[in-house]
C-alpha positions in Angstrom: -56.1 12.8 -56.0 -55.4 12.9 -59.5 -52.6 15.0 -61.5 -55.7 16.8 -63.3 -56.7 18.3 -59.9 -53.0 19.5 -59.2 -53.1 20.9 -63.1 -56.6 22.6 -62.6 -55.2 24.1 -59.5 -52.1 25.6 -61.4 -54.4 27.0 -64.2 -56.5 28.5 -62.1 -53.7 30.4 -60.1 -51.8 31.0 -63.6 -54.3 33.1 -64.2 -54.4 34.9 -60.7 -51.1 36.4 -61.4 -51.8 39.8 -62.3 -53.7 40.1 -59.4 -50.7 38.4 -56.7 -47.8 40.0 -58.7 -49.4 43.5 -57.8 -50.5 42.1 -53.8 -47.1 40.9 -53.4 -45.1 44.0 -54.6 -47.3 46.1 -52.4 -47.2 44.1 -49.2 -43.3 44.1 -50.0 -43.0 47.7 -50.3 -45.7 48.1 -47.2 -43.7 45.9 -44.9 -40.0 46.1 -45.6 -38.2 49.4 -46.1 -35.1 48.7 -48.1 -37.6 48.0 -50.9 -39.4 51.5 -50.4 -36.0 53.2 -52.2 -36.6 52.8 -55.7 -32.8 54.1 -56.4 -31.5 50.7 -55.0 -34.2 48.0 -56.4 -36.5 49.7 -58.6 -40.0 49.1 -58.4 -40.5 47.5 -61.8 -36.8 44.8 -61.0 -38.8 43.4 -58.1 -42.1 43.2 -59.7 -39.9 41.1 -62.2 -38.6 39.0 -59.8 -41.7 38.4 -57.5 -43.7 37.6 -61.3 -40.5 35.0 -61.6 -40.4 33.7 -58.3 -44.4 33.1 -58.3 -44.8 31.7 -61.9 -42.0 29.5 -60.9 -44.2 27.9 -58.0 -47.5 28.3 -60.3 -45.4 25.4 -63.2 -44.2 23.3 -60.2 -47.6 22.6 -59.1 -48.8 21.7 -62.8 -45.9 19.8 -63.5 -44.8 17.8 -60.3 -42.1 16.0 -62.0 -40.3 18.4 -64.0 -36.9 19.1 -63.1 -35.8 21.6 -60.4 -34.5 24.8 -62.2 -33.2 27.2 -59.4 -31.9 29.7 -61.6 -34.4 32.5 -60.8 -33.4 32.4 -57.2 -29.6 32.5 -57.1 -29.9 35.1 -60.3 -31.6 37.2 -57.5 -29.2 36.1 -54.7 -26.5 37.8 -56.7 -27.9 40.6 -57.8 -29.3 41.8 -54.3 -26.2 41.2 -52.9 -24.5 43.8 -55.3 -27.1 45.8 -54.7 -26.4 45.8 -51.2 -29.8 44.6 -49.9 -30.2 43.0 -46.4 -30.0 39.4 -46.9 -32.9 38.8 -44.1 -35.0 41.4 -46.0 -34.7 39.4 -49.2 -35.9 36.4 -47.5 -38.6 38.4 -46.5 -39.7 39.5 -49.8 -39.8 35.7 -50.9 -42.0 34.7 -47.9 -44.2 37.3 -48.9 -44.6 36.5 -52.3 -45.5 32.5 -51.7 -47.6 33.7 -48.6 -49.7 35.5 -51.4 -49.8 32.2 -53.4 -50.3 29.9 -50.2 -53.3 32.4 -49.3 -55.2 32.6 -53.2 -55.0 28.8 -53.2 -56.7 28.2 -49.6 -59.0 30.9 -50.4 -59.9 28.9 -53.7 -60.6 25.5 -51.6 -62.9 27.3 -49.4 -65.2 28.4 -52.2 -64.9 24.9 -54.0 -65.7 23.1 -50.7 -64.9 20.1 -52.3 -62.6 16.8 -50.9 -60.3 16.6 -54.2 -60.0 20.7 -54.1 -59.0 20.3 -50.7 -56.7 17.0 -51.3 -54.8 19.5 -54.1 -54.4 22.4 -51.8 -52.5 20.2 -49.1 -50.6 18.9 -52.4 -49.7 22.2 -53.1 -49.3 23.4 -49.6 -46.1 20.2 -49.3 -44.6 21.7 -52.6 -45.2 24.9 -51.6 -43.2 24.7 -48.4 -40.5 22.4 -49.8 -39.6 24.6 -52.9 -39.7 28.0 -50.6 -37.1 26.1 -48.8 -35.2 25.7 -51.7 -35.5 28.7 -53.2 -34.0 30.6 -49.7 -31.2 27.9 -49.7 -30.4 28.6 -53.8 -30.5 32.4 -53.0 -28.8 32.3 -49.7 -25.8 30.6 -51.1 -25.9 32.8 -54.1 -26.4 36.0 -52.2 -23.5 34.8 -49.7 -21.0 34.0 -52.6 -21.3 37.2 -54.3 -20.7 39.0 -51.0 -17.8 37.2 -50.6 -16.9 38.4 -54.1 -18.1 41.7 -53.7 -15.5 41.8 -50.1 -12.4 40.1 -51.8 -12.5 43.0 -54.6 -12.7 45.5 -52.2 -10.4 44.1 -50.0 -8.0 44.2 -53.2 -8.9 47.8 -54.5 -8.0 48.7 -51.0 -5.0 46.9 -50.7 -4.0 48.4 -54.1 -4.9 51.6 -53.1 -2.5 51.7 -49.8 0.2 50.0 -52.2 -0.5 53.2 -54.1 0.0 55.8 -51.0 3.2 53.8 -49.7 4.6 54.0 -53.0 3.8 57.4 -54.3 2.8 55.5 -57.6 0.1 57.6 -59.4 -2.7 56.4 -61.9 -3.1 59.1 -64.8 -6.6 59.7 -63.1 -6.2 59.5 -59.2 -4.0 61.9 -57.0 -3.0 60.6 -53.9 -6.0 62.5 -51.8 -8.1 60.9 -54.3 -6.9 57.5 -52.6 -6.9 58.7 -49.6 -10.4 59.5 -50.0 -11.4 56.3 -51.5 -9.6 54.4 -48.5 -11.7 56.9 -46.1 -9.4 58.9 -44.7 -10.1 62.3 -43.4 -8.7 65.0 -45.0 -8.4 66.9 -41.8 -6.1 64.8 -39.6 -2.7 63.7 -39.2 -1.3 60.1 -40.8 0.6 57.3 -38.9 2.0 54.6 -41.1 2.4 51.6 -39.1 4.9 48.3 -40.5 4.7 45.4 -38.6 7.2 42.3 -39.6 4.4 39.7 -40.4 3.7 36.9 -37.5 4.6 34.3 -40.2 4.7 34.3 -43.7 1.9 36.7 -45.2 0.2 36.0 -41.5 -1.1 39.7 -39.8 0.8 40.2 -36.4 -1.9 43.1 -36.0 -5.1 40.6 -35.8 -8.0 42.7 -36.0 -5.9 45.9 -35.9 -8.5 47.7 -38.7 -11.5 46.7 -36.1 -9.6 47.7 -33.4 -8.9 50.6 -34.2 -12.5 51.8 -35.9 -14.2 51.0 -32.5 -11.9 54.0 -31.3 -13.0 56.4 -34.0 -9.6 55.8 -35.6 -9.7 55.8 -39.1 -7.1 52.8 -41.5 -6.2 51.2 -44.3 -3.9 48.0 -44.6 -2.0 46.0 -46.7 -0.5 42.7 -45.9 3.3 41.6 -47.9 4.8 38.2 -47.3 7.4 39.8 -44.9 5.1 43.1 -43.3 1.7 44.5 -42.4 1.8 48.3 -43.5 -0.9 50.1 -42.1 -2.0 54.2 -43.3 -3.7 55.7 -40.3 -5.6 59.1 -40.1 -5.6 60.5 -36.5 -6.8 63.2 -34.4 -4.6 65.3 -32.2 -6.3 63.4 -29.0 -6.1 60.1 -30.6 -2.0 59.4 -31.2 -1.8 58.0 -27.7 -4.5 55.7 -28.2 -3.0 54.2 -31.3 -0.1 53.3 -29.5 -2.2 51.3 -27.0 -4.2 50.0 -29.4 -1.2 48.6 -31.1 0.8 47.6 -28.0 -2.1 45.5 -26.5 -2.3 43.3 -30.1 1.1 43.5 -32.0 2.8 39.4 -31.6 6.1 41.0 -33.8 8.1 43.7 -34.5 6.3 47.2 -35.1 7.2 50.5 -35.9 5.5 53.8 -36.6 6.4 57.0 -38.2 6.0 60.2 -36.6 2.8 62.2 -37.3 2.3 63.8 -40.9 0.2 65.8 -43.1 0.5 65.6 -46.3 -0.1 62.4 -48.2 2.8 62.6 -51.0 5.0 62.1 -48.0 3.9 58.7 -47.3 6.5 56.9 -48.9 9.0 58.6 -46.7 7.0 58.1 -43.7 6.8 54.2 -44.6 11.0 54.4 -44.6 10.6 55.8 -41.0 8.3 53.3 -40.1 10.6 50.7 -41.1 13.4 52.4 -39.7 11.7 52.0 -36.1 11.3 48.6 -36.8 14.1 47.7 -37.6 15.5 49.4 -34.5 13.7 46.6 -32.3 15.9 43.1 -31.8 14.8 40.4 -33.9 11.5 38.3 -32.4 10.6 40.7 -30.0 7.0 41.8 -30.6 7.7 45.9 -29.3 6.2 49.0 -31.0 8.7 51.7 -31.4 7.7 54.8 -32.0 10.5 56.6 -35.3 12.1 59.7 -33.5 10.3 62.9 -34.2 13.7 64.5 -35.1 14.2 65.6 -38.8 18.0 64.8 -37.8 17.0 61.0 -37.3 15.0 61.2 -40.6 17.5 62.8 -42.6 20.2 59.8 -41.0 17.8 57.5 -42.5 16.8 58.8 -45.7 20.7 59.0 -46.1 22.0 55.7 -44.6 25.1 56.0 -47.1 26.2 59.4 -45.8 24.7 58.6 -42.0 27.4 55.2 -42.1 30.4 58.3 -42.9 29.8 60.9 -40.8 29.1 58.2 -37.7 32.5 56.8 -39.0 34.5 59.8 -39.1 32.8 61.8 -35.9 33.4 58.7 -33.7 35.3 56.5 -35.2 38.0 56.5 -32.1 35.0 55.7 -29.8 34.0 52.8 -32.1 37.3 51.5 -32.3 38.0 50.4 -28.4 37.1 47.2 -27.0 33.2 46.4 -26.5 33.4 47.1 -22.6 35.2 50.3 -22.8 32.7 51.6 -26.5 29.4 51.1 -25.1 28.9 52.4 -22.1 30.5 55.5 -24.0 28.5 55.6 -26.9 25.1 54.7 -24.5 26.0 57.9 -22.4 26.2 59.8 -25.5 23.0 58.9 -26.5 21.2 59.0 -23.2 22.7 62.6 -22.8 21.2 63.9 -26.1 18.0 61.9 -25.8 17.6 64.0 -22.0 18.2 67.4 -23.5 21.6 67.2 -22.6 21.0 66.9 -19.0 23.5 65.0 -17.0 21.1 64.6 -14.2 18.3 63.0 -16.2 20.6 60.7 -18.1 22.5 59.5 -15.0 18.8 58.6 -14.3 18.0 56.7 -17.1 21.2 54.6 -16.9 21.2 54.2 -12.8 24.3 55.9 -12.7 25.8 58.9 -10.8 25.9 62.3 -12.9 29.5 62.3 -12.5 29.9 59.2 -14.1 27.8 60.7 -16.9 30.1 63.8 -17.2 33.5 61.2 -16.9 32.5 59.4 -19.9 31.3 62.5 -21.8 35.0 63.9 -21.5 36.1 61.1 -22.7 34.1 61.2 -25.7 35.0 64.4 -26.5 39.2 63.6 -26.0 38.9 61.2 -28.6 36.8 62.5 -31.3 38.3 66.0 -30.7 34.6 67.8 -30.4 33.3 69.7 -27.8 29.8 69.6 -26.2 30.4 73.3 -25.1 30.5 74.1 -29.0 28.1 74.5 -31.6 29.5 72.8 -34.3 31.1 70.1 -32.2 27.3 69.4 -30.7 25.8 69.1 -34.0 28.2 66.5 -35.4 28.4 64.7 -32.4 23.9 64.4 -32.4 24.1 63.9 -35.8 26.5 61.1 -35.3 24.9 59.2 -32.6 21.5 59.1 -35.0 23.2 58.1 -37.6 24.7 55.4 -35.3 21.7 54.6 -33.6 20.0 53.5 -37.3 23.1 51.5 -38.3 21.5 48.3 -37.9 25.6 46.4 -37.6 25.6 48.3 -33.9 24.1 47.5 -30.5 22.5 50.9 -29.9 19.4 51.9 -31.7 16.8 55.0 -31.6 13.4 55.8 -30.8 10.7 55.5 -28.5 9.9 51.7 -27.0 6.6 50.7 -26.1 6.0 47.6 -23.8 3.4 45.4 -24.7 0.3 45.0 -21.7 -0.3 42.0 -20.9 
């Protein structure tokens, strides 16, 4: 067969184009949907691109030896991926439009009904094949990196955007709902902020946690720090419990979560509580803790400086004995206020006899000179052990553990 056959064959399908650019937009449009929504790939971009695609294939055949130029392609692999267009269904568009090609040309060598017509449609049938396999690959890659471009962006914007809520920082032309709304959160729910130290450095010890908790209708946003994984989390009334599960069945480190909240400018302080809980937990022990829903244990942390005083001056004659005659003092103390100042349920929770619970309680109250049978004595006795129980330098600590299910 000789290159004018090939050539003849190229000029004769040159001049077919009209006729396939309009058959191959059709049978697009016909056949897949995404392409029937003009908003997302207007009808006159694909005609451009099928008219590229095609006269592309049309030159190849007339000049066999010219060199591979696979511009068109990944030019379209990019732009359908920003476009958000099905990577299968742009595949299917170009099998389509060198289908229309593949079918012209056969349809030409049946009306020739001659050997060398027929020697130059199996010709152009091998390049055919070999440079729709190269155009997929070009646009596959193409479409694949700018996805991947498209996902690291938003996976910034959304970082920034948490960084924003946690913070309380405000652009001149977002308010923090606006954020929120940006980051999906309902406006109708509750927020959780969850801080997890990281499993190593900059290394989630939530794997999967965003997944996780989306296949439970649960609504987040996350951020990952070299040291913590901070988490904004919208919630139903029903779904707070389930959270916690969620959360105790991954977490491999230290996590702690706020109580619930409404309103988003009180994020930042809800990340302090968060961190508070966390910091609760010993050291390499993967726990969630749950911040105490008291305003008297948030106001201890928001005010360490003052907390540290009045924990000082309200018990500092507890804190000063020995460590074997301080803690089970100070651990009654708190296992009396955490139980609603039952003896009962606190002799309970530290397998002891009430008695013994009411022994050491006495004793608490001889040496700080505050009575449990008095208001004000109460309230700077519970304020004290909060503020004690968020000193990080002491052995007790607050809040709500979780164990992890195996």
């Amino acid at each position: 067969m000789s290159r004018n056959e090939l050539a003849e064959l190229a000029t004769w399908a040159e001049a077919q184009l009209p006729r396939l650019i309009s058959d191959a937009c059709a049978a697009t449009v016909e056949r897949i949907a995404f392409y029937r929504d003009e908003q997302v790939v207007p009808a006159e971009e694909l005609s451009r691109s099928i008219e590229r695609n095609l006269r592309f294939l049309v030159t190849a055949i007339g000049h066999p030896q010219a060199p591979l130029d696979l511009a068109a392609p990944e030019a379209t692999g990019r732009r359908r991926a920003q476009q958000g267009a099905p990577l299968p269904e742009v595949l299917q568009c170009y099998r389509i439009c060198f289908t229309s090609l593949w079918d012209a040309l056969a349809e030409r060598a049946r009306h020739e009904a001659r050997p060398e017509a027929t020697e130059a449609l199996l010709t152009a049938a091998g390049m055919i094949l070999r440079l729709t396999d190269q155009h997929a690959l070009a646009l596959t890659e193409a479409y694949r990196a700018a996805t991947a471009e498209l996902l690291l962006a938003s996976q910034q914007r959304r970082s920034a955007l948490v960084e924003a809520l946690l913070t309380g920082q405000r652009s001149p032309d977002a308010a923090p709902w606006e954020a929120a709304a940006l980051l999906g959160l309902p406006a109708d729910r509750q927020l959780v902020v969850v801080a997890a130290d990281t499993h190593a450095l900059a290394e989630a010890s939530l794997p999967g946690v965003e997944r996780r908790l989306a296949a439970q209708g649960i609504v987040s946003a996350w951020r990952l720090t070299p040291n913590q994984q901070l988490g904004v989390i919208s919630v139903a009334a029903k779904q707070h419990e389930t959270l916690l599960a969620v959360l105790g069945e991954i977490a491999l480190a230290r996590t702690g979560v706020s109580p619930l909240y409404r309103a988003l400018t009180d994020t930042p302080r809800a990340l302090r509580l968060a961190q508070a809980a966390l910091s609760a937990l010993p050291d390499g022990k993967a726990e969630v803790r749950v911040f105490d829903p008291s305003p008297l244990a948030a106001l201890m942390v928001c005010e360490p400086a003052e907390g540290h005083r009045l924990a000082d001056e309200v018990l500092g004659p507890v804190l000063g004995l020995p460590p074997e005659d301080r803690t089970p003092l100070l651990e009654t103390l708190h296992a009396y206020f955490e139980h609603a100042g039952s003896a009962e349920r606190a002799a309970e929770a530290l397998y002891c006899h009430p008695n013994t619970v009411r022994y050491r309680l006495r004793r608490v109250q001889e040496l700080t000179g505050r009575s449990l049978s008095e208001p004000h004595g109460v309230a700077e006795l519970a304020a004290a052990a909060y503020a004690l129980s968020f000193n990080t330098s002491r052995t007790l600590r607050a809040g709500r553990q979780l164990p992890l299910r195996n």
